[in-house]
Each structure stands twice: as structure tokens, then as C-alpha cells.
C-alpha positions as CSV (number, residue, x, y, z in Angstrom):
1,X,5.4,-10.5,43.7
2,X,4.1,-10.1,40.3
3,X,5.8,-12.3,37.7
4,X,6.1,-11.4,34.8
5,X,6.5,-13.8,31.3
6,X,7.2,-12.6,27.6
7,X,4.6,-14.1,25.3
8,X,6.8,-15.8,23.0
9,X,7.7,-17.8,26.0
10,X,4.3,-18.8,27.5
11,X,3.4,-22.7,27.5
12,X,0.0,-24.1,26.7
13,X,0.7,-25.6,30.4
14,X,1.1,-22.0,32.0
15,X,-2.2,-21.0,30.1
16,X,-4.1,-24.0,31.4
17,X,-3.1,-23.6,35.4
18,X,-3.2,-19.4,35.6
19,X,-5.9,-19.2,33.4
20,X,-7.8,-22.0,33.5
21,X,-7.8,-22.5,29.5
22,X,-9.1,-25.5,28.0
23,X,-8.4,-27.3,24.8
24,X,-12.0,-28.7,23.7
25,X,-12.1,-31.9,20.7
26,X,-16.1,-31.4,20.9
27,X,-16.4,-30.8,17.0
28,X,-19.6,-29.1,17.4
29,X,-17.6,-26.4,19.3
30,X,-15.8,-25.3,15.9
31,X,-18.5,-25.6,13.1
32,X,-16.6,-22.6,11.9
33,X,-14.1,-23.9,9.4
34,X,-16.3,-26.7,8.1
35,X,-19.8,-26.0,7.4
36,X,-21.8,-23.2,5.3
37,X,-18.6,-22.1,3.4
38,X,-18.6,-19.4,1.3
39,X,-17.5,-20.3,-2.6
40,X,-14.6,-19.1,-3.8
41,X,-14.7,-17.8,-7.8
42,X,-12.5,-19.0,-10.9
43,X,-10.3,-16.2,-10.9
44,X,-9.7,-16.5,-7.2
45,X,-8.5,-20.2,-8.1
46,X,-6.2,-19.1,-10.8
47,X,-4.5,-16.7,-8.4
48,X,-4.4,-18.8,-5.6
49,X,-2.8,-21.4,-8.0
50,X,0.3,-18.8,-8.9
51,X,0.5,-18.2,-5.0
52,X,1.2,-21.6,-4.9
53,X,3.5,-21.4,-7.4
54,X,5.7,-19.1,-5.7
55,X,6.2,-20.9,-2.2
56,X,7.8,-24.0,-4.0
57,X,9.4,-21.3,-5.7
58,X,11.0,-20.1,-2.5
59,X,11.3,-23.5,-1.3
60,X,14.4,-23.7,-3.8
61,X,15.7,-20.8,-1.8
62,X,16.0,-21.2,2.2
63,X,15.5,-20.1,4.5
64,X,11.8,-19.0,4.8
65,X,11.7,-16.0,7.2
66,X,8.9,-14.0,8.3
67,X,9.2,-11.3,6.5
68,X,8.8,-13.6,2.8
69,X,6.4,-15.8,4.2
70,X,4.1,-12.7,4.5
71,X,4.9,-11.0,1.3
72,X,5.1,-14.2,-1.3
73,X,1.9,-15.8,0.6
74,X,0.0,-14.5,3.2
75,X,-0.6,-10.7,1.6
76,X,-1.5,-12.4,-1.7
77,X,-3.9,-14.5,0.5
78,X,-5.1,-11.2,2.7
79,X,-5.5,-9.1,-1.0
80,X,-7.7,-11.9,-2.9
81,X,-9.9,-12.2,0.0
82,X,-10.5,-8.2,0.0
83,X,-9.5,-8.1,4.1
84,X,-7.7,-4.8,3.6
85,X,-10.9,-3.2,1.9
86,X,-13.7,-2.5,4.6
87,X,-15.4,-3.3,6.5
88,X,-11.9,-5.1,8.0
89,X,-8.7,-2.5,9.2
90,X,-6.0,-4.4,9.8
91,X,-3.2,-3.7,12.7
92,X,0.2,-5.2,13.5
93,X,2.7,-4.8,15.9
94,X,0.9,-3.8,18.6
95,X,1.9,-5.2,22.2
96,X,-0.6,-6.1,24.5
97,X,-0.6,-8.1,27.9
98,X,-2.6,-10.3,29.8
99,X,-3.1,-10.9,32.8
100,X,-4.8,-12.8,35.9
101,X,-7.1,-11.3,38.4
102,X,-5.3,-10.4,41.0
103,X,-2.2,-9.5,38.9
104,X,-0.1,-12.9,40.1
105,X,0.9,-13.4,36.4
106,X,1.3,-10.6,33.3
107,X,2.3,-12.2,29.7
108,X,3.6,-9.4,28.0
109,X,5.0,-9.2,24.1
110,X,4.8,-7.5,20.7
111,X,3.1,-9.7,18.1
112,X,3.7,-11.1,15.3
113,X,0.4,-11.1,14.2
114,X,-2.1,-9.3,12.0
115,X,-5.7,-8.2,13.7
116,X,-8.3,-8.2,11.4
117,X,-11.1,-6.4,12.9
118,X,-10.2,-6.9,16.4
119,X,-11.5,-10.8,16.3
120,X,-9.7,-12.0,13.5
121,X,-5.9,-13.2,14.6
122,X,-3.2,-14.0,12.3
123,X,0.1,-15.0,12.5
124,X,3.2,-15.7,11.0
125,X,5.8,-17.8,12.2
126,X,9.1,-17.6,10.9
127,X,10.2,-20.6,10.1
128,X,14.0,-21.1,9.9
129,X,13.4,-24.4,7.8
130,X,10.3,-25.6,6.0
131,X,9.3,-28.4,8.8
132,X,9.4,-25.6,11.5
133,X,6.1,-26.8,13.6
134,X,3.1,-24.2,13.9
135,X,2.6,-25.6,17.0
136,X,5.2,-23.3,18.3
137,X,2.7,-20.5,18.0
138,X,-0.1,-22.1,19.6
139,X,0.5,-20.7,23.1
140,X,1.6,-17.5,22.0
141,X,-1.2,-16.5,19.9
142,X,-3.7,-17.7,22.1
143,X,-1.9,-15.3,24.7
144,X,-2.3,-12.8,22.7
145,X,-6.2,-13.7,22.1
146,X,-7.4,-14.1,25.6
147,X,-6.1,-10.8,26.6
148,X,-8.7,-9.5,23.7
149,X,-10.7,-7.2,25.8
150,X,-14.4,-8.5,24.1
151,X,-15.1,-11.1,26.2
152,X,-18.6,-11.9,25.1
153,X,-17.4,-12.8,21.2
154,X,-15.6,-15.6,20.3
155,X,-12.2,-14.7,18.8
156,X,-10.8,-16.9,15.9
157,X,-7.1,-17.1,14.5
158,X,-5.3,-18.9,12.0
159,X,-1.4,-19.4,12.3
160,X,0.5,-20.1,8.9
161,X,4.3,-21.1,8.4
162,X,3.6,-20.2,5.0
163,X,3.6,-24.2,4.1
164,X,0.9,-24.8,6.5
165,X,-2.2,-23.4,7.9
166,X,-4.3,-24.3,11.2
167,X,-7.1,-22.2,12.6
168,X,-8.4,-22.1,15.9
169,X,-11.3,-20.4,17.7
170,X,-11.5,-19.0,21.3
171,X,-14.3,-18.4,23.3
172,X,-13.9,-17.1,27.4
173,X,-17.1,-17.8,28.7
174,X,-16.9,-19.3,32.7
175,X,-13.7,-20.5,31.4
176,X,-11.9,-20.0,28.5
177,X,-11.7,-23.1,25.4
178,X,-10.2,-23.1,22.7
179,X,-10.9,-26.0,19.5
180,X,-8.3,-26.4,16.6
181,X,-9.5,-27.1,12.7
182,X,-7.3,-29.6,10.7
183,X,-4.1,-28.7,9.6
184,X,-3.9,-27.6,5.9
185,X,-0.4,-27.7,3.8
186,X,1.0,-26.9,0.8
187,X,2.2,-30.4,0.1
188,X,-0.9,-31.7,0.2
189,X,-2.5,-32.8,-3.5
190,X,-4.5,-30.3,-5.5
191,X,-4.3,-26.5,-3.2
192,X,-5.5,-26.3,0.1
193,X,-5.1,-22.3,-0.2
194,X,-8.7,-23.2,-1.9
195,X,-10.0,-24.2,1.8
196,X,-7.9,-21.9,3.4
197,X,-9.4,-18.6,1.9
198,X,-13.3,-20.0,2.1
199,X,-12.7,-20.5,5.9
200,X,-11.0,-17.0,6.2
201,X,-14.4,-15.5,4.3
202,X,-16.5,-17.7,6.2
203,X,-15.1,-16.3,9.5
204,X,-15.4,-12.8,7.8
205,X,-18.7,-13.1,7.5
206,X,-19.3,-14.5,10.8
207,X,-17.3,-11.6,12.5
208,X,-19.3,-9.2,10.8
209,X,-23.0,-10.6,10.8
210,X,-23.1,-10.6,7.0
């Protein structure tokens, strides 16, 4: 009997024993998000800086649901990077399963994600009050990775709150592991969006071989 489990339900536990995924702390697994970052200009800074701006803004005014979170912050972030200009498409909304090899276990579920170029994964997690976890995304967005059909790239994501950012990177290989960057907030002194937008190019680049 097949059984069947909705994505937004799945457990980094239910991950590890039907598909064998790993969390890895090697840190030369994730180089990723820390070395050869691309600089990020002036004017980028002075935006990023009113995007900042607006989420304490919106702090005065809870709660913080999806839909805000992606308009006040994470398009801002999306349009100042250039990722809906080519070479990147983005998709959303698209449901997508995974699945076992013999069929024992199907995660289905819509996401809550953007997809930038099939390798890119971002989502948003509505958060209900401002110290809503992002860890409650982890499972589900690597769900949603793994059942990526290019199983010879690695596939990276970030997952925001809006407050807070943490990327992660994927790679199947004889078994699939997945390694996590540091966590970057809002609170934090100075603007971590800084960080946060270099890594996002820094992937870009990687996905694209430029």
C-alpha cells in the first residue's frame, strides 16, 4: 500500500529513513555561501538599506503573512539582484511529488516557493509572529528539492521569514546530503541583506557557469 504524505507535513526524520538523506557539518561541502562572493554596488546598498527600512516598518504592524513578507522584502530582494531578467525565469505554485523507488512513500504538495532556474529554491514562510522558526520549512523545501528531476547538479535554496534568511545546498549523489549556511537576520547590527544578496549572485553565477 502506497502511503501517501503532504509536504508541508514531511519530517527531516521521514526524509532521513525513506530516503536516505543526510545532514553533512563538513564545511568544505558548502563553500557556496562563503568564499569568491560577488560585490554588491553603492546603489544596491542604499536600496537594500530602505528594504530594511520597511520590515521594521511592518514589524509595528502584525502579523507578517506570506503574502507581505514577499512583496515588502523578498521581491525588492529578487528585483535588485536582476533574477527576473534572463537568463533566470522564475515559477511558483507548481506541485510536484517525490517519491521512493518502489513507490512505498509519495510526498505530495503545492509550494510555497519560487524556482529560479530550476536549481535555485526559495521560500517563504508565513510567519504568524516575527519569532516563527525557519526551521519549519527545512523538511518541506528539501522535499520539494530532492524530487528535482536533475540529479547530477547540486540544487541550492534559501528559506526567508522575511526577518531571517538561511540557505542550504543539496546534492543526491549515492545518497542524498544536504549542508546549511549560517543564519542571517534582520536584527543583527549593520544589514545582513548585504550578505544575503552576494550569496544569492554568487549562486547565480554558479548555476549558470558565468
Amino acid at each position: 500500500m502506497v502511503q501517501t504524505i503532504q509536504a508541508k507535513d514531511v519530517t527531516l526524520r521521514e526524509l532521513s529513513l525513506n530516503f536516505g538523506l543526510q545532514l553533512t557539518h563538513n564545511q568544505q561541502f558548502f563553500p557556496e555561501w562563503q568564499e569568491n562572493l560577488p560585490e554588491i554596488t553603492d546603489l544596491q546598498k542604499q536600496q537594500l538599506d530602505r528594504v530594511k527600512e520597511g520590515y521594521f516598518n511592518l514589524l509595528a504592524y502584525p502579523p507578517m503573512l506570506e503574502g507581505v513578507v514577499r512583496m515588502a522584502i523578498l521581491d525588492p530582494l529578487l528585483f535588485i539582484g536582476e533574477f527576473y531578467l534572463a537568463p533566470f525565469h522564475v515559477k511558483a505554485e507548481k506541485s510536484v511529488k517525490i517519491s521512493t523507488e518502489d513507490e512505498g512513500i509519495i510526498v505530495t504538495g503545492t509550494l510555497d516557493v519560487l524556482i529560479l532556474k530550476d536549481t535555485i529554491w526559495v521560500m517563504i514562510i508565513e510567519s504568524k509572529q516575527v519569532e516563527f522558526s525557519i526551521e519549519a520549512g527545512l523538511a518541506q523545501i528539501l522535499s520539494y528539492m530532492l524530487a528535482n528531476p536533475n540529479c547530477e547538479q547540486p540544487s541550492f535554496g534559501m528559506i526567508t521569514t522575511g526577518g531571517s534568511f538561511i540557505f542550504l545546498k543539496l546534492v543526491k549523489g549515492d545518497f542524498p546530503q544536504y549542508g546549511l549556511s549560517r543564519l542571517f537576520s534582520m536584527l543583527n547590527p549593520g544589514n545582513d541583506l548585504y550578505t544575503v544578496l552576494s550569496i544569492l549572485k554568487g549562486l547565480a553565477q554558479t548555476v549558470t557557469g558565468e
